[in-house]
N, C-alpha and C positions, 0 to 999 in steps of 0.2 A: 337488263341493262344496268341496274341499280346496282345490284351483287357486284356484276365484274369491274364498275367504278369503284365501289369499296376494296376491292383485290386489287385495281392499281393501286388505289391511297396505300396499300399496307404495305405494296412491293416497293413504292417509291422509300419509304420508311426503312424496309429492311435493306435494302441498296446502302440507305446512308449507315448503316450502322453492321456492316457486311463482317467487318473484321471482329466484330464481339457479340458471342452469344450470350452473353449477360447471365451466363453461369457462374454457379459462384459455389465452388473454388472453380478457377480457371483452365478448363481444358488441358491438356498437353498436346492436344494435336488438331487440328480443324480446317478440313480442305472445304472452302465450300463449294459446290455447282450452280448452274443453271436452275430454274424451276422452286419452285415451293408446293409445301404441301398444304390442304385448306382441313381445318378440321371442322367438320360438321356434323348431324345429330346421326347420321348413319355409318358413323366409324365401325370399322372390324378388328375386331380383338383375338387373336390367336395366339394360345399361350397350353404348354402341359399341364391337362387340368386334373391329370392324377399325379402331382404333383404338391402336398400341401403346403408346403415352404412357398411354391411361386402362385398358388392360389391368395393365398395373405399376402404379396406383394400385391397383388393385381388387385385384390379386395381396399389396401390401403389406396393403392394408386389413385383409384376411381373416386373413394370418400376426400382426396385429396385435393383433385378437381373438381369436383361439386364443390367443397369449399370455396375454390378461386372464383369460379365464375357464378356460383350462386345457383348454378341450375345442373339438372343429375345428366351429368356426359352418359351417352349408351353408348354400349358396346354389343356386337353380338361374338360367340364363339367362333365362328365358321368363317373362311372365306367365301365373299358372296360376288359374282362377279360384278365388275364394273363399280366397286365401292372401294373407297381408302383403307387399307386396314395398316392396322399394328400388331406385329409378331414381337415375342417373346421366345430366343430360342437358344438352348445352351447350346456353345460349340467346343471343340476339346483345346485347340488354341488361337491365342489373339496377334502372336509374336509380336507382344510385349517380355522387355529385357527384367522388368522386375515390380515381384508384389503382385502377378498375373492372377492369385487369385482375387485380388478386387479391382480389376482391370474391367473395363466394357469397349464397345463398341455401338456404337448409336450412329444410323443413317438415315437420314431422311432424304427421301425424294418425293415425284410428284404426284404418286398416287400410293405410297406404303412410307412406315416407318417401322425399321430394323432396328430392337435392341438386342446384341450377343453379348454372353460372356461365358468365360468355364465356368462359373459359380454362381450359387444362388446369391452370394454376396454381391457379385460383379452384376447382376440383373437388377437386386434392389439399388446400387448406385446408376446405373442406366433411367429408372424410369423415374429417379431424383431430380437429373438432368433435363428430362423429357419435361418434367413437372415443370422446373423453373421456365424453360424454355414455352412452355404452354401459359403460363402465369403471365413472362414478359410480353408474349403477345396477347393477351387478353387486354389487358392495360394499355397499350399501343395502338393499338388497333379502333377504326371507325365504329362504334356499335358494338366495340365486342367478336370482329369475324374473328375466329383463329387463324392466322395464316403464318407456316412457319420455312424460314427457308432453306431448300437444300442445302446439305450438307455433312458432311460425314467426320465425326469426332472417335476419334480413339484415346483412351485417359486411362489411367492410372495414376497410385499414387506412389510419392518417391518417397516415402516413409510409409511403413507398415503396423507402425501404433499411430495414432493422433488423437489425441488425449484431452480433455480439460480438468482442473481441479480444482474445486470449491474450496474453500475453511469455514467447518466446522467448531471450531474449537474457539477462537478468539472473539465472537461476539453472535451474529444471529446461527441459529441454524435453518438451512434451508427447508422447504416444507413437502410433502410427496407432492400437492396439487400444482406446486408451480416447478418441481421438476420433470413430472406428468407435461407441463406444458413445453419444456426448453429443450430434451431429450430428441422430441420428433425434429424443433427447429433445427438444432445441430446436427441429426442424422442428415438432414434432409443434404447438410454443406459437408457431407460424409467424413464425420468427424463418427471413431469406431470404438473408444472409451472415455471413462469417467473416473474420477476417483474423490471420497470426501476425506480433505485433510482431518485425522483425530487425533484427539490427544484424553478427553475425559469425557470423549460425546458418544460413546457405545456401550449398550447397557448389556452386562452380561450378569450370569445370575449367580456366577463364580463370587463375583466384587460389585453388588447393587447398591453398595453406596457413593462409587466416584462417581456415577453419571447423574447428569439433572434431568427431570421429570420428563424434557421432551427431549432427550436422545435417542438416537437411531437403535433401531430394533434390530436381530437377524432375522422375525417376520416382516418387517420393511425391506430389507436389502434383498429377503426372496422377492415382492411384491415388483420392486424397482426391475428387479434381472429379469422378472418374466415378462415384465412392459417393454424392458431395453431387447429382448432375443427380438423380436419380428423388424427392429432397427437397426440390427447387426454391430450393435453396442455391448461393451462388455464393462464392468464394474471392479477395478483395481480396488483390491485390501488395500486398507491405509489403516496403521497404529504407531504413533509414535513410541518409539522403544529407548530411549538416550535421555535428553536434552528438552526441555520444553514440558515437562511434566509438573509445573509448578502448582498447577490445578487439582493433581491428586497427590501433590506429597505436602500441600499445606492441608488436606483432611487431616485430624491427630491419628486415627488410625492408619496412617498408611506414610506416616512422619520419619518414620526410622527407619526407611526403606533412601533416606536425600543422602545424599554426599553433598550440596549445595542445595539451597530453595529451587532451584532451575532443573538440575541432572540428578539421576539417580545416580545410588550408589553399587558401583561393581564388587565393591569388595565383600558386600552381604547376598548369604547364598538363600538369602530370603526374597532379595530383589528380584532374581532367577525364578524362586519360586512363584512368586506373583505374574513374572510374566509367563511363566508356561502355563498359566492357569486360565490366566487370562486372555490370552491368543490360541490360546484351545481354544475356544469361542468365537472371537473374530474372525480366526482364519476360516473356520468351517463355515461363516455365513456367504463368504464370498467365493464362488465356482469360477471366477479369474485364475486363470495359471502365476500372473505377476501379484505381487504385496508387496507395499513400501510401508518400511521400521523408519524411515525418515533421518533418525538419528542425528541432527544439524544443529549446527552453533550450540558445541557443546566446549565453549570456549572456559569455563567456570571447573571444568573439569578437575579433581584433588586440590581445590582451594576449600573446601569442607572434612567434614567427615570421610572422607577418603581419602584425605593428603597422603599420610604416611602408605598407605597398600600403591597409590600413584607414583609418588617420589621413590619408593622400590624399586619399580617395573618400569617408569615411564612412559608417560601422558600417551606415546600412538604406541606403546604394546597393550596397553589398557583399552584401549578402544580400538583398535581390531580383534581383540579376545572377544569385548565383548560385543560387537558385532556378528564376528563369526557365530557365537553362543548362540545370540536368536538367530541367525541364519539354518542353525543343525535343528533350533527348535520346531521349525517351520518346515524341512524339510518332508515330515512323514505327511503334511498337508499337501503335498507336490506345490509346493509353493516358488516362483523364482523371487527371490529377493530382490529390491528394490531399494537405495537410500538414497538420499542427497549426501551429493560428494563435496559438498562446501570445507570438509576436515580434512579427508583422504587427500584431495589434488593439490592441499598443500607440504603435504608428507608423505616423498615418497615411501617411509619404511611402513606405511599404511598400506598405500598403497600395493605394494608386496606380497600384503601377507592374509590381506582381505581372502576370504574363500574366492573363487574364481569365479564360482558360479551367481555370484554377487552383480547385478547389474547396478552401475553408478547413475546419476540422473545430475548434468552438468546444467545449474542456473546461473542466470544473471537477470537481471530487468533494469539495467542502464541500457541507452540509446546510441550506440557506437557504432563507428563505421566497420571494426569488422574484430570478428569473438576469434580468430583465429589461432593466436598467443596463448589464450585463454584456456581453448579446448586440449591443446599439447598434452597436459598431463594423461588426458583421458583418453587420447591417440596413442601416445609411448603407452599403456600400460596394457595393451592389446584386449580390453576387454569390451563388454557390450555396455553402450551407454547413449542415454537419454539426453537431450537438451529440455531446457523448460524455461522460456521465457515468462512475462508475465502483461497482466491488462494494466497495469499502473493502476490499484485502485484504490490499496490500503492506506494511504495518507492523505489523501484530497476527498473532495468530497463529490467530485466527478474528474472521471479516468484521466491521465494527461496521456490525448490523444498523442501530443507531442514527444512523449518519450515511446508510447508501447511499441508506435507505429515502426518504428527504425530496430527497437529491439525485436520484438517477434519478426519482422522480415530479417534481419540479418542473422540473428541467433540458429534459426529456423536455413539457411541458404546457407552459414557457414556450420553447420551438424550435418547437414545433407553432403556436403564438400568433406566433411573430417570421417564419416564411417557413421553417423550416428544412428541407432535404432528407430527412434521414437520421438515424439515430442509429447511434453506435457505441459498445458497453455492454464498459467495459473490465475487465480484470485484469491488474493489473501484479504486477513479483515482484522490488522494489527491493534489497529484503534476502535478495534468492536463496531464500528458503524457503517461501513461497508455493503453495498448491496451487490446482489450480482445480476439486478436488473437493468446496473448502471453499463453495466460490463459489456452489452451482446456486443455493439463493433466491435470490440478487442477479442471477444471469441469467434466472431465472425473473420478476422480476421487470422486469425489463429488457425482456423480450418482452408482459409485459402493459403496460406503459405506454409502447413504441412504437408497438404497435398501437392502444390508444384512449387516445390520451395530453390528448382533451380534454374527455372525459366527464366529469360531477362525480359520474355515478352512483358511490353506495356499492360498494367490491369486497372479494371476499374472498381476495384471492390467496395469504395466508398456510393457509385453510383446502385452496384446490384447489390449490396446492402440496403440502400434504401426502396429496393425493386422488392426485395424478398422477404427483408425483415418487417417492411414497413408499412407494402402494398402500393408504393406511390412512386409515381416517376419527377417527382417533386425534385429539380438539380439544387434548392440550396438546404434544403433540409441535413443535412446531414452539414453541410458549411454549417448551419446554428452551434448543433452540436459541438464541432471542432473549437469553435470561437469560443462555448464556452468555458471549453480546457484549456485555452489560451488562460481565462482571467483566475483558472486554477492554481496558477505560477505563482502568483502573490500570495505570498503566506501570510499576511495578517487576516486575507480573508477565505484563501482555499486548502488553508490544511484544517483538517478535521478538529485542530487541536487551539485552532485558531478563535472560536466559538466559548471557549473555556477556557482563555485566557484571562486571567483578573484584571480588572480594570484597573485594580491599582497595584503597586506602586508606579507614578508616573514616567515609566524609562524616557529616556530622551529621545532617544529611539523611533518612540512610540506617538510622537507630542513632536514631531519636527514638520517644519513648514511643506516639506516634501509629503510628507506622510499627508497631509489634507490634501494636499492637491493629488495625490494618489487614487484615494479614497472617495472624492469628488468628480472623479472622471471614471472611475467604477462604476460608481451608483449610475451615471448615465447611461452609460454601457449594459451597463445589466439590465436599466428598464426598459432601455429596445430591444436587446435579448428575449426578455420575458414575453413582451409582445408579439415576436417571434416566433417564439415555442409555442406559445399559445394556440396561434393561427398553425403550424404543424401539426398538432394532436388534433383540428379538423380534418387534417388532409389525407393522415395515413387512417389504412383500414383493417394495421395488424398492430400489435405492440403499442397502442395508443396509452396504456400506462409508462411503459421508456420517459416520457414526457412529462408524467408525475414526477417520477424520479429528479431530469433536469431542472424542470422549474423549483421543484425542491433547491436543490442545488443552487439555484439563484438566486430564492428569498433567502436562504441563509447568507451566501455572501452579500447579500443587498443587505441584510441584519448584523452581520458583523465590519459593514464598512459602517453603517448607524454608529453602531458602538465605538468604532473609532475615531467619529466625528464626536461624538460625545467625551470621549476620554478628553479629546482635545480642547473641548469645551470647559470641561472640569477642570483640565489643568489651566484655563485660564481665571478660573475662577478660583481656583487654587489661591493662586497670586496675587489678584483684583480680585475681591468677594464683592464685588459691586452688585447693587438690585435688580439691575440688567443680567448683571453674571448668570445670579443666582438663579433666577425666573428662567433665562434661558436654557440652565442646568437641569432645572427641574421639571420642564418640559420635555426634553428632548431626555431623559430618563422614564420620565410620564410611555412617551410613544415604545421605544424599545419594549417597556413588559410587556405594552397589548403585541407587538407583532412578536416576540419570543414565546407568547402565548399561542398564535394561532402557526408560527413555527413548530412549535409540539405536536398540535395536533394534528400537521401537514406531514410529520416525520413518522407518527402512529400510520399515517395513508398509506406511505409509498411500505413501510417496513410491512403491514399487512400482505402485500402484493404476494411474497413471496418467503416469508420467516413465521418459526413458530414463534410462541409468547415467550421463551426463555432467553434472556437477555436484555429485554426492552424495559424492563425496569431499570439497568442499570445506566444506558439512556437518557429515561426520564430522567433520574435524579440528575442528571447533567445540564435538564432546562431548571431543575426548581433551584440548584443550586447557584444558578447564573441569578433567577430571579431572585432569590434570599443577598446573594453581594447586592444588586441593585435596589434593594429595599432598605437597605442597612449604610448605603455611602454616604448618606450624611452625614451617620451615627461613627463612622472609620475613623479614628485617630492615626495620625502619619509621624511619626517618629524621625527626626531628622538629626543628621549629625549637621552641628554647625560650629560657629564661634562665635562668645561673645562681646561686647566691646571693649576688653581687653584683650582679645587674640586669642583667650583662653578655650580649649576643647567643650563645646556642649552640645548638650541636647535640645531642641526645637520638638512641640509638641502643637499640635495643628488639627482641625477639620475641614475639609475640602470648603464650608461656608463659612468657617470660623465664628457658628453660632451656637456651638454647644460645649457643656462643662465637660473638662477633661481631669481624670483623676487618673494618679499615677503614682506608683512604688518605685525606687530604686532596688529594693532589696530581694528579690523578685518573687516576695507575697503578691497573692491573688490580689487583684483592685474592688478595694470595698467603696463604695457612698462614702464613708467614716474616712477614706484617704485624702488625700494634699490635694488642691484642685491647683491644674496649671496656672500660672501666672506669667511666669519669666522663665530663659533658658536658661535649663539645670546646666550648670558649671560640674563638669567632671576633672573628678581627681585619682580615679583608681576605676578597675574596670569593673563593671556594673552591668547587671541585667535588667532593663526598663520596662519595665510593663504601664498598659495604658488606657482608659476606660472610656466608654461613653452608656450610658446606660438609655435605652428607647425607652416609646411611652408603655413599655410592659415591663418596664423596670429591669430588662434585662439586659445583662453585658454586652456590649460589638469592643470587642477586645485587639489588641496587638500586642506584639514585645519585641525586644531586639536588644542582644546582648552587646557591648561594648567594649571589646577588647584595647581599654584606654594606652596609649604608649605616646612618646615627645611626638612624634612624624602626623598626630591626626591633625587633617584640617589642612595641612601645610602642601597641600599640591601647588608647583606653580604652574607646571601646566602637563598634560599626558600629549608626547610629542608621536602616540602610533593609536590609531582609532580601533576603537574592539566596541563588539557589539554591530559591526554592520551587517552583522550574519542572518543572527537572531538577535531581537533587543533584550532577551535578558541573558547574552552574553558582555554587557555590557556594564556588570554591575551595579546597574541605578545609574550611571553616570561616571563621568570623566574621574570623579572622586574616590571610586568605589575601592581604590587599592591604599587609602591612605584614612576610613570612613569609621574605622572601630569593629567593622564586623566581619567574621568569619563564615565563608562557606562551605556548606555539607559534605555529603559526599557524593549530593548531585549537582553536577553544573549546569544545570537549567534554573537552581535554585534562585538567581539573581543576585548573586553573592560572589559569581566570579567571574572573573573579564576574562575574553576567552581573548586569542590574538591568531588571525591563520595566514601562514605563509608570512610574517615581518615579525620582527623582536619587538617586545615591550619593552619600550622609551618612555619613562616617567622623571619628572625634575620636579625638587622638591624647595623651599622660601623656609625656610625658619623664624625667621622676620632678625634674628640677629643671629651671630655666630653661636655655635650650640657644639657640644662634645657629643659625637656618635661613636658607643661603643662595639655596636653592632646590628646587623641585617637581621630581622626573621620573616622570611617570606613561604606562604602556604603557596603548594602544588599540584594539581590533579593531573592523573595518567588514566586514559584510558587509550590503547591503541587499537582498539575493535573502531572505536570512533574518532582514531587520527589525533589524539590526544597524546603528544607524546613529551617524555620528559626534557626539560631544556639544557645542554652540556655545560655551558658559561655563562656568566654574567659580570658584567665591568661595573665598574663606581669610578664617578668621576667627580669633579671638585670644581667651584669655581667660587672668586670674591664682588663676582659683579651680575651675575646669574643670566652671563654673555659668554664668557671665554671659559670654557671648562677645560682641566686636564684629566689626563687617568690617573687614579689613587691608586686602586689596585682590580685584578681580575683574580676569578673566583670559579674551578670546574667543579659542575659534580658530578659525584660519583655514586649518589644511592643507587641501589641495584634496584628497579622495579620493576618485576613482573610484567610482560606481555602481551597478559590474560588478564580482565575481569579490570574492574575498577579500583582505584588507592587514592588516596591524596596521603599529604606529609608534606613538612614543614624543615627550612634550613635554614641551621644559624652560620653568618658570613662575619668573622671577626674582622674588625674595622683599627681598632688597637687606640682608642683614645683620640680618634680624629676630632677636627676642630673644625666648623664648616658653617657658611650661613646655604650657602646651597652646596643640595646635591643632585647627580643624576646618575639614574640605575638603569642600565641595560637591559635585558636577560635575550640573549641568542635565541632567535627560533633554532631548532635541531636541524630545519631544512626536511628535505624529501622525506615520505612516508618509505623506509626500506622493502625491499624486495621479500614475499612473504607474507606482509601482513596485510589486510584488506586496503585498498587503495593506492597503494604502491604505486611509487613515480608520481603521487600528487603532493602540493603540500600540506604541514604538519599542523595543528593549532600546540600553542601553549598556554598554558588556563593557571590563572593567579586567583587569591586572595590576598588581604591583607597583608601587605611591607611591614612590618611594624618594627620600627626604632627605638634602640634602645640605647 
């Protein structure tokens, strides 16, 4: 009596959730019936046992439910009558329309379960199926009965690669024991390859000094393959062959092989040589028929050491020669070639002339409603080609759920809609910190929508995610998760880069009333977060470290919103060094080290999970150098352009407490003890380099400097009438001032040095405090159009006597020609002709739309300034 009440409890249960097998990836087809089936200790197993392929599925099968339930499922060989059995039976066909050899058919009724297929491939994804569907009722179920319900699923998948791809090369490499561990998971969501992005992480014995110590081996890549064959997983070659080689061409032996730091050089038949040598070796450790040369963002292309062979031939017959080259290289491997078409699908004379047998692999990892436009080139060009969306992981410090989830679904549904081969479901690790523990949703979901990527049935992958990855039928657990990719949106606290930001100098930006209250509602949020997750990592019974990882993920942005409670702190005390200021300064600096401290050692936790030791020193040094600024900010001298009570251009020399000696040169000697100690603001008269001391209790320097390109216009802002820096704060200069401040920026615009402006013209008016003779304009410009950086075509000068009514003086186009490609800055002089003004106001046009072509196209432009300087 007891039994068949717990067989109603389980049927009421399966009734309500009728329409979902909690498979994951999601069926294509699933009629269900009447009846369920019960599984019990006397199940029957009938399968070709001279068979050894489908012996090692049955053998894995079985160790696989023991795992789930904890206790050893029997099976016997034979049918016995009047017992439940399960058969294993190949049949010749499924009539399925495509991909039938990893096709099944799975039946269940009320005293057998049937798994078909033609292939032993198509039988290990059958009893994948069987598996989850035996797990979710474990879990469900009163006690534990198995009871499963009829019903008859037929599936296949609508892509015949489904692929994930780790990076190796930009910061951890991953470890064998915890690919060992992720391999089974993803087979089990019958995902059928892998590939690890390389660039200097494969040790060959050709060239054993580009790799470091723990690179990948070709006895690891055999180890991996032979683990991967009984999972019906295959191991795509990967070798960067192009672009992205900065790792082995800054070795000095291997220096003269650059056309830029970035790209090789084609024009050396040495470069050639190198890579036949060295992909002799690669290619033979991997028995994949596909390899990807990668060959991407080789944007820098003849702006080095192979200008003049470039500007010959031009830029796409240079790179399809040398494309096609390793394509013949790799030929006698039976290799099919592989690369990201991020160059090609913008040119089609690349396009063209590409060998044919070249397959392209179409990316994006933007969140859009549809890649359609997109895919075109790689439709017109009739060849075979890949999509590859991505987990969002390489900038944040956990995935934005919110961007992958729309890219991998739509990416992944419109490549299945355009012809596409394959998918390959990426994670990249730009900012070396990256895990790919963080990753499983987004690879989990990766594998459900290369498999039915054109269903519009409703799915619930976020619930059988947390069925399969997690062990728990917990519905908000995975809401934790989501929410706390939500608080990943905020860059001061969820980009990776966020954490290594200097505390000083104090952008406005960064110190605005908003930003406290930002940062304040943060912290909240993340301490019930935390509590959250906590109580999660009791609940689930698989992947209980994932939760290392997130809570990671929280103490850091709980420690970099600290930080910016602190900044803001310092800048008040900046300004008021009052006793209160300062005590409060020095406490809430006190607390950051200890939690930056046991942040290190929480980052050593999660990074063990699954990386060797090569990389994590570089890391570290990223906590001890946060903790060296925060040990030394008292000691910081701040350099400030001002004026002093005459109007006149000076310098301001300053400590955040304003209680230590400050010594300082104009002339820009080292700062000795033996130098000037600040007193008053240095009055400038010519441009000058300032350097500025504070010496600790070890007698040593905490140093600044800041050059001064002194000219009439510093100081003289009346006011900047278009806001820059709402982007990023240190595209704001330091402040409203920063176009008018004495100083010059780099040739990188992150530097804080340049106001960047996107999508509106920079509006600046300028007070001379009386009528003044302006002979001319010199304002500095940065182009970059990889990063929507583009040059500005006009700029107005206006005039006014009451610093109310302006007219136009004159307009001003330019014409510098600036490259496309790579980054430039340059500076232009605007003859003004002996103008007489107390005020002025200078325009400069945004260009407007990103053109057609260049990355982002049909968005808008920034325009990126330094220093105006009047003359």
């Amino acid at each position: 009596m007891r039994t068949r009440l717990l067989i109603i409890l389980c049927l009421f249960s399966l009734c309500a959730i009728a329409q979902n097998t909690h498979i994951l990836p999601t069926p294509q087809q699933v009629e269900f019936t009447e009846g369920y089936f019960t599984w019990d200790d006397n199940v029957v197993l009938t399968y070709d046992a001279s068979d050894a392929e489908i012996n090692q599925i049955v053998t894995m099968f079985r160790n696989d439910l023991d795992q789930i339930s904890g206790r050893k499922v029997l099976f016997s060989r034979g049918v016995i009558k009047g017992m439940n059995f399960i058969e294993l039976v190949k049949t010749d066909h499924l009539g399925v329309s495509e991909n039938e050899d990893q096709a099944y058919r799975l039946t269940v009724n009320s005293n057998f379960i049937r798994l078909e297929a033609t292939t032993n491939t198509g039988l290990f994804y059958a009893t994948q199926s069987l598996k989850q569907l035996y797990r979710y009722a474990y879990l469900k179920s009163p006690n534990n009965t198995i009871v499963i319900a009829s019903m008859t699923i037929t599936d296949w998948p609508n892509f015949k690669v489904r692929a994930w791809q780790d990076d190796i090369s930009r910061g951890p490499i991953v470890s064998m024991h915890y690919l060992k561990r992720l391999i089974p998971q993803l087979a089990e969501c019958k995902l059928n390859a892998f590939s690890l992005y390389t660039e200097h992480t494969f040790k060959t014995k050709c060239h054993p000094d580009i790799a470091p110590t723990d690179a990948f081996t070709a006895e690891e890549i055999k180890e991996l393959e032979d683990f991967c064959r009984p999972y019906h997983i295959q191991i795509i070659g990967n070798q960067q062959c192009f672009g992205h080689f900065e790792e082995i061409l800054s070795n000095p032996f291997y220096s003269h092989l650059a056309d830029t730091k970035w790209n090789l050089n084609p024009a050396r038949d040495e470069t050639y040589k190198f890579l036949e040598d060295h992909l002799r070796e690669v290619a033979r450790a991997y028995k994949s028929p596909y390899f990807n040369i990668n060959c991407d963002e080789t944007e820098s292309l003849g702006q080095g050491a192979a200008k003049a062979y470039v500007d010959s031939l031009g830029a796409e017959t240079v790179y399809y020669q040398h494309v096609n080259r390793v394509n013949r290289m790799l030929r006698p491997y039976r290799k099919r070639v592989m690369m990201w078409g991020d160059i090609a699908d913008q040119h089609p004379e690349i396009l063209d002339n590409l060998d044919k047998d070249i397959f392209l692999i179409a990316w994006s990892y933007v969140g859009i409603d549809s890649f359609d436009d997109f895919l075109q080139p790689y439709v017109k060009s009739g060849r075979n080609y890949f999509v590859a969306p991505g987990v969002s992981l390489s900038e944040r410090v956990w995935p934005k759920h919110y961007e992958f989830k729309k890219n991998i679904a739509n990416l992944c549904r419109d490549g299945y809609k355009n012809g596409a081969l394959g998918v390959i479901n990426t994670c990249w690790d730009d900012f070396g910190e990256s895990l790919i523990n963080s990753a499983l949703y987004g690879l989990a979901l990766g594998a459900e929508r290369s498999w039915n990527a054109a269903s519009l049935q409703e799915r619930s992958t976020e619930t059988d995610f947390t069925i399969h990855f997690l062990g728990s039928l917990s519905s908000d657990i995975y809401e934790h998760l989501e929410a706390l990719s939500e608080w990943t949106k905020t860059d001061g606290i969820g980009k990776f880069t966020a954490m290594t930001e200097p505390m000083a100098p104090f952008y406005p930006a960064l110190v605005s009333d908003s930003i406290k209250a930002l940062n304040q509602r943060a912290s909240v949020a993340l301490s019930a977060l935390e509590k959250d997750l906590k109580n999660d990592k009791n609940k689930v019974k698989r992947n209980a470290d994932l939760f290392d990882n997130a809570l990671y993920a929280v103490h850091r942005m709980q420690w970099c919103a600290k930080r910016n409670a602190t900044r803001i702190q310092l800048f008040r005390t900046y300004n008021d060094p009052t006793k209160a200021n300062i005590a409060e300064s020095k406490k809430m600096i006190g607390e950051l080290m200890a939690t930056l401290h046991d942040l290190k050692t929480e980052y050593v936790k999660v990074w063990n999970i699954e990386s060797r030791p090569y990389w994590l020193d570089v890391n570290m040094d990223k906590y001890d150098d946060i903790a060296e600024e925060l040990q030394q900010l008292d000691y910081l001298p701040f350099i400030e352009a001002t004026t002093d009570n005459k109007g006149r251009a000076a310098v301001e020399l300053k400590t955040v407490f304003n209680d230590k000696s400050i010594y300082y040169t104009i002339d820009g000697k080292v700062v000795s003890p033996n130098d000037s100690i600040y007193k008053k603001p240095i009055v400038l008269e010519r441009p000058c380099l300032v350097k500025a001391a504070c010496f600790n209790a070890l007698g040593e320097p905490v140093c600044t400097e800041r050059y001064f390109c002194y000219h009439k216009g510093m100081g003289k802002l009346k006011q900047l009438n278009s806001p820059a820096g709402n982007y990023r704060p240190e595209y704001s200069g330091g402040g409203d001032n920063a176009l008018l401040d004495g100083s010059l920026g780099s040739d990188d615009y992150t530097d804080g040095h340049w106001q960047g402006f996107y999508g509106i013209d920079a509006d600046l008016e300028l007070d001379f405090g009386k009528y003044q003779k302006v002979n001319a304009l010199n304002i500095g410009f940065l182009v970059n159009a990889h990063d929507w950086i583009l040059r500005p075509n006009e700029i107005q000068v206006y005039t006014s006597n009451d610093g109310k009514n302006y007219k136009p003086y004159k307009s001003f186009t330019l014409t510098a020609e600036i490259p496309l490609t790579g980054n430039h800055t340059f500076r232009e002089r605007f003859e003004l002709r002996n103008l007489s003004t107390r005020y002025l106001r200078i325009v400069v046009k945004n260009p407007g739309k990103l053109p057609e072509g260049l990355p982002g196209s049909g968005y808008d432009s920034w325009i990126f300034m330094d220093e105006v300087m009047v003359e």
